[in-house]
N, C-alpha and C positions, 0 to 999 in steps of 0.2 A: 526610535522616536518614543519619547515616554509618554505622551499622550496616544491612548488607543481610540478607534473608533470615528473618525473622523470623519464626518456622514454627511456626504454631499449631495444636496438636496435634489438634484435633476437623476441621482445614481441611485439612491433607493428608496426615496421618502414619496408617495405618494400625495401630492395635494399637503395643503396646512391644516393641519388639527389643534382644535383649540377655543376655537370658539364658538361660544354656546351651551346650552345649559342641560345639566344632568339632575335635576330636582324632586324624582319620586319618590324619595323619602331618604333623611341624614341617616345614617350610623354614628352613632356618638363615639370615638376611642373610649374603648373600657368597659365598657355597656354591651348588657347581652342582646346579638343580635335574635331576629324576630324573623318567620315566614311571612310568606301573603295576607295568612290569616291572622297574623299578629302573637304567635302564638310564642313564646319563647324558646330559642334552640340551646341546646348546652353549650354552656362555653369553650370554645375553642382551645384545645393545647396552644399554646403560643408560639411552640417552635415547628409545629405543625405545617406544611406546604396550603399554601394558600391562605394567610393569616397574616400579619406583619402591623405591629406601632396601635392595633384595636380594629384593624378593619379585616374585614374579609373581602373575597375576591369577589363574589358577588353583591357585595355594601353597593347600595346608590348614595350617593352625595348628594347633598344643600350645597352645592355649589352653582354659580351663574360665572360664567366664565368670558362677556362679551364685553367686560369691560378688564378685564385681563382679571389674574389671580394672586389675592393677599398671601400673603406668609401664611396663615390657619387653611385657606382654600389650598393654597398649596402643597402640603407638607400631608392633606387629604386625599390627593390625585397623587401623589408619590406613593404614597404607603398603599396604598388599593391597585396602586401598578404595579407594585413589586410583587404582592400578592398574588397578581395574575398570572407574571411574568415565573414566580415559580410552579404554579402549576401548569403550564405549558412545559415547562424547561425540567423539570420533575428533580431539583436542587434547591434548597434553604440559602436563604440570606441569613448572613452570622451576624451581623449588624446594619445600622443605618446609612442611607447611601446619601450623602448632601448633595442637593440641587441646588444650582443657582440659572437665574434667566437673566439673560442680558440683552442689550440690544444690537443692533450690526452694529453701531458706531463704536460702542463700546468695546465689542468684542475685534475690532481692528486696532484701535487704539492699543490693548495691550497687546499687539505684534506676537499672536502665539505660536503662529508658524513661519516666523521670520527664520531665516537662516543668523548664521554669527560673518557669515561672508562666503563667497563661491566657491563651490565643489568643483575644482578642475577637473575630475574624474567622470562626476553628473553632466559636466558641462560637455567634454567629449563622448558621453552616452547617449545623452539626446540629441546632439551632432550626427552620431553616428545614425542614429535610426531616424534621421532625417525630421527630426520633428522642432527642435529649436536651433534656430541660425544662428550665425554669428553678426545677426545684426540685432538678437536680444540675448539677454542671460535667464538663465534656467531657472533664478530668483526670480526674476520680473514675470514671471511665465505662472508660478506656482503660486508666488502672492496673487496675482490678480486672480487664478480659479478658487483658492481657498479664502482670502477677504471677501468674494463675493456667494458662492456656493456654500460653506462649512455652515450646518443646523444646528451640531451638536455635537461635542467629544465628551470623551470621558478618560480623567487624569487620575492614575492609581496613585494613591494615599490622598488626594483630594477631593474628587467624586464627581458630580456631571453640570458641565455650562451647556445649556439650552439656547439659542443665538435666535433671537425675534426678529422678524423683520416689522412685526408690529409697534404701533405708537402706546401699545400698554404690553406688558408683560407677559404672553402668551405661553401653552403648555403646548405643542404636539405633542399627542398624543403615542404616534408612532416612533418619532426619534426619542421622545422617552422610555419605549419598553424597548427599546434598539441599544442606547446606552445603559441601562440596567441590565442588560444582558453582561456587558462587558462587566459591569461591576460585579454581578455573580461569577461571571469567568473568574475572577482577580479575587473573590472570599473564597472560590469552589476547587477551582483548577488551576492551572501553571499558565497566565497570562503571558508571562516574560517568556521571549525564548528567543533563540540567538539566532541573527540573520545577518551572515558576512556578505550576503548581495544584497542588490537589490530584486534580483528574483526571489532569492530564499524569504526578503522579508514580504513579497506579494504574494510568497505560497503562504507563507503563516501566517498573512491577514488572509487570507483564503477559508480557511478554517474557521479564525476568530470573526470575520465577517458574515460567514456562511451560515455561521452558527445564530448569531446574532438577528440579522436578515429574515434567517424561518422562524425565528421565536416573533417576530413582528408582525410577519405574512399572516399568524395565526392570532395572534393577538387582534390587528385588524378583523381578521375572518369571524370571531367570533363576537364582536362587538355588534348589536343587532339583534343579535339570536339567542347568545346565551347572557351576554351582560350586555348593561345600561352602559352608555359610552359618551360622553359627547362629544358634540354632534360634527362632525366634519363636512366643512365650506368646500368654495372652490377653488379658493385662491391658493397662492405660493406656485407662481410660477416660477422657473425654475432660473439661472443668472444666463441665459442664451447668451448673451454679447461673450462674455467670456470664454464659454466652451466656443462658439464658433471660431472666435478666433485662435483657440487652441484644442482642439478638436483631439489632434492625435495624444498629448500629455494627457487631456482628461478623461482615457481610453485606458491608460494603463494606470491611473489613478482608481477609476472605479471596478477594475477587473477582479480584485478581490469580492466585490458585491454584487458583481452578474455570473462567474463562475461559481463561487464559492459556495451557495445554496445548493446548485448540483451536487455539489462534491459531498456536504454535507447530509444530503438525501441519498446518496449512494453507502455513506456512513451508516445509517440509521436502516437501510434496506439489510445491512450485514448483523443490525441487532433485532430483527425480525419489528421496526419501526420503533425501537427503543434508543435512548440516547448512549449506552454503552459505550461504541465505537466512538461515537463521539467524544464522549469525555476520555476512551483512551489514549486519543491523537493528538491530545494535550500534553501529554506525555513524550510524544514521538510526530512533531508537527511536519506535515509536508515539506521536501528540501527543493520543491522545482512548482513553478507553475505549471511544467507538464503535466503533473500529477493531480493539479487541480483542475486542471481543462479536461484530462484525461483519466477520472480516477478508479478504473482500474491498475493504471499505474501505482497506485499510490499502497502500500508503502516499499513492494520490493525494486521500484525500478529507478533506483537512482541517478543523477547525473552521472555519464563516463567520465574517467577519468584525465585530464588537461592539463597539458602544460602548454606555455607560450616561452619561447627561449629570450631574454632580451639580446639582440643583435643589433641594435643603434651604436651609432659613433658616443666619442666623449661629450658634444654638443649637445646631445638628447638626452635628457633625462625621466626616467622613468616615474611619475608624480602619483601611480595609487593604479590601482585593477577594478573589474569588475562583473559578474555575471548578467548577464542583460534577460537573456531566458525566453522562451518560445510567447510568452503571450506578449511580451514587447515586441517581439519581431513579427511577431503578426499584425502590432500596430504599425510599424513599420510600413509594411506591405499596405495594410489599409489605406492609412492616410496618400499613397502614393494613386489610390482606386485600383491596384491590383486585385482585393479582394471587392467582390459583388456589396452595394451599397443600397437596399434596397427602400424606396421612398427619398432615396439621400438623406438618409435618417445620420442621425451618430450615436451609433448601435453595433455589435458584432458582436458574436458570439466565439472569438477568437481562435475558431477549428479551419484550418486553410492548408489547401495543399503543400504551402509553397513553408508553411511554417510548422505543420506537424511531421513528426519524425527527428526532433529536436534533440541531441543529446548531450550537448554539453556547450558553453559559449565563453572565454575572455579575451574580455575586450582591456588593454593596457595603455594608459593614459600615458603621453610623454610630453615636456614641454622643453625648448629649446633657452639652453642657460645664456643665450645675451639677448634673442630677439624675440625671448617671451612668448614664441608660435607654438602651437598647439598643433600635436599629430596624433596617431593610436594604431597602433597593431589589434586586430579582432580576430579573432579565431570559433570558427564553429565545428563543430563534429556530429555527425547525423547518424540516425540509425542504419543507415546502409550507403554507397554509395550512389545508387541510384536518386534517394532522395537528396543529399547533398547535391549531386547534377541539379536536381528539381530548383534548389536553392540558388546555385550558381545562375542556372540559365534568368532564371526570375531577379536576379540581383542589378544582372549587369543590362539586363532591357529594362530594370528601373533607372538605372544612370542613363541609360541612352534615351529613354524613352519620355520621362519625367523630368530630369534634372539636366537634359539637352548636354548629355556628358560627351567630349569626343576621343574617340578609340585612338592611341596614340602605341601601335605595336599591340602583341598578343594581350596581353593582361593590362597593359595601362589606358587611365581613362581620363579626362580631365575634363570639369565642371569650370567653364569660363569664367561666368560672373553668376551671380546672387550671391544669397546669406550660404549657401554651402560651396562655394566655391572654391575648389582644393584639385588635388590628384589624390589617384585609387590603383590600386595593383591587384586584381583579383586572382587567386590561385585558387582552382579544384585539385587537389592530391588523393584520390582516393574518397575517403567518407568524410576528411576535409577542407573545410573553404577559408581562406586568409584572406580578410579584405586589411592593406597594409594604408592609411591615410595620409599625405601630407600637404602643406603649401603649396609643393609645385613638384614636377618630377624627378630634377635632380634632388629632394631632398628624399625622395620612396625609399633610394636605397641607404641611405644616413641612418631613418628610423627602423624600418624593416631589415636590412642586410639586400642578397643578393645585388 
């Protein structure tokens, strides 16, 4: 995805910031700033941390902000954020980061996260981990959490859309110094990095989110104390209808924003609270989300190594692969209430018996060349067989138990009716588990073999 950052309001933004006024006194851009006692300070190096466009990080602004903010107010609260955001982040902006604010309506209208058409491979991945049926598609599913949740991305070589839910032009405050992050990422360090799964790209927004996230926590933290801020309301609740109704997608959507602070705080504990390790991982980004749930894992303990054989008939065709990874299948498990849901909150911290010990996962999409049905061979490999049992026994009491599957001989299982309504072949071998998918059960052995 070439837009980074895509910051969903219920997953890390705290409340709406933005309205209300910061007015104890302007800093002019250009002009020497002044203490309490008006006394005049030297002028600042410019390429100095904590300085940026004339302001400093401590500047208070002439600005009123309750009827939203002009172009000159604006471009005031940028420059004085970015300022802050590098002395937090202890990294230089090389240049100017263009804001623009928009409104929801607006910001649907141009369809930024529309797909170009369906991912049959997505489409049997959220299949698989039981989260979208096949009585929706994985589009319908992702537009409606991102049309209604998305606050703010940030698009390298573009710069950051702000998404107002207000009738004037509002600034959060937080998803701005959240997507400034990302813009220093992209002038400072290796933003782009290569994610052939969809785990690998949720370890790598792991990092870049993580990273992101604490710069924010601290930016808020110190607003009050050490800077003039304004003033944060109560509003921006958060899109409920949507997550409710897709609860486990927007689990593994915001996983990069509730792990990835840890993982980034475990970074910074290895440079004695400096940003070092961090900016080296930029370098060498996490390859698993084990690693970000789990980060001492991170960076020797890579996924094992995996093959899946294709053995389908000439009717099955093989349409694309995929790594799905331990903190999807932890949502897996969740959304099934395997894992403890406490307040029946939708929340988890994605460390679960039945999901850690994770060591490697593909899942291989197949689609059938006249009648167009969708099947998948999956394969997991765990750290020992023991926990693979663990996996097994916890898989197949979720068919039987949740998804009213009936046992039909040793490993076969069949889901009557609903949106997941199929046959399942589960095999334990050792450390590990094939769950093989199809239609019905004469077709298990077509896509699977035996």
């Amino acid at each position: 995805m070439a837009l980074v950052g895509l910051l969903l309001l219920a997953g890390c933004s705290v409340g709406y910031q933005g309205v209300g006024t910061d007015t104890t006194g302007p800093v002019t851009p250009g002009t020497t700033p002044t203490d309490d006692a008006g006394t005049p300070s030297p002028t600042p190096d410019p390429d100095r941390l904590g300085w940026e466009a004339g302001y400093d990080a401590n500047a208070t602004l002439a600005v009123n902000a309750t009827d939203g903010l002009n172009e000159s107010e604006r471009e005031a609260v940028v420059a004085r954020a970015m300022a802050r955001v590098e002395l937090i982040r202890g990294l230089e902006f090389e240049e100017p980061v263009p804001v623009e604010v928009v409104s929801r309506e607006a910001y649907r209208e141009r369809g930024v996260f529309e797909s170009d058409g369906t991912d049959p491979v997505a489409e049997q991945a959220y299949e698989a981990l039981f989260l979208v049926g096949e009585d929706r598609t994985t589009d319908e599913v992702l537009s409606e959490l991102t049309g209604s949740g998305v606050v703010g991305y940030y698009s390298p070589g573009e710069g950051i859309v702000l998404v107002s839910d207000s009738p004037t032009p509002q600034v959060s405050r937080g998803t701005l110094a959240h997507e400034l992050v990302h813009a220093l990422q992209d002038q400072q360090l290796t933003l782009s990095y290569r994610a052939p799964t969809s785990d690998a790209r949720l370890a790598g927004q792991g990092l870049v989110e993580g990273d992101a996230v604490t710069v924010e926590r601290e930016y808020q933290a110190r607003c009050g104390v050490d800077w003039n801020c304004i003033d944060r309301p109560s509003g921006g609740a958060p899109p409920a209808g949507a997550i409710a109704r897709n609860p486990g997608v927007y689990l593994t959507l915001i996983q990069p924003y509730i792990e990835g602070p840890q993982f980034v705080a475990t970074l910074r504990d290895r440079s004695d609270g400096g940003w070092d390790a961090v900016n080296e991982a930029f370098g060498d980004v996490p390859t698993s989300t084990e690693q970000v749930i789990h980060p001492d894992a991170y960076p020797e303990d890579d996924p094992t190594n995996l093959r899946v054989e294709d053995r389908s008939t000439a009717d099955w065709q093989a349409v694309g692969n995929d790594t799905l990874g331990e903190a999807q299948v932890h949502v897996m498990f969740w959304k099934q209430r395997f894992v403890p849901r406490p307040d029946d909150a939708i929340r988890t911290n994605y460390d679960h018996r039945l999901s850690a010990g994770w060591g490697n996962d593909r899942l291989v999409a197949y689609r059938h060349a006249e009648t167009n049905e969708s099947a998948y061979v999956w394969r997991l490999v765990w750290d020992s067989p023991a926990e693979a049992a663990e996996f097994h026994e916890g898989y197949t009491r979720m068919l039987r138990l949740r998804l009213d599957a009936e046992r039909r001989g040793g490993r076969t299982y069949v889901v009557p009716d609903g949106p997941f309504a199929d046959a399942f072949r589960v095999t334990l071998d050792g450390d590990t588990v094939t769950v093989v998918n199809a239609p019905d059960v004469a077709a298990l052995s077509e896509v699977g073999g035996e």
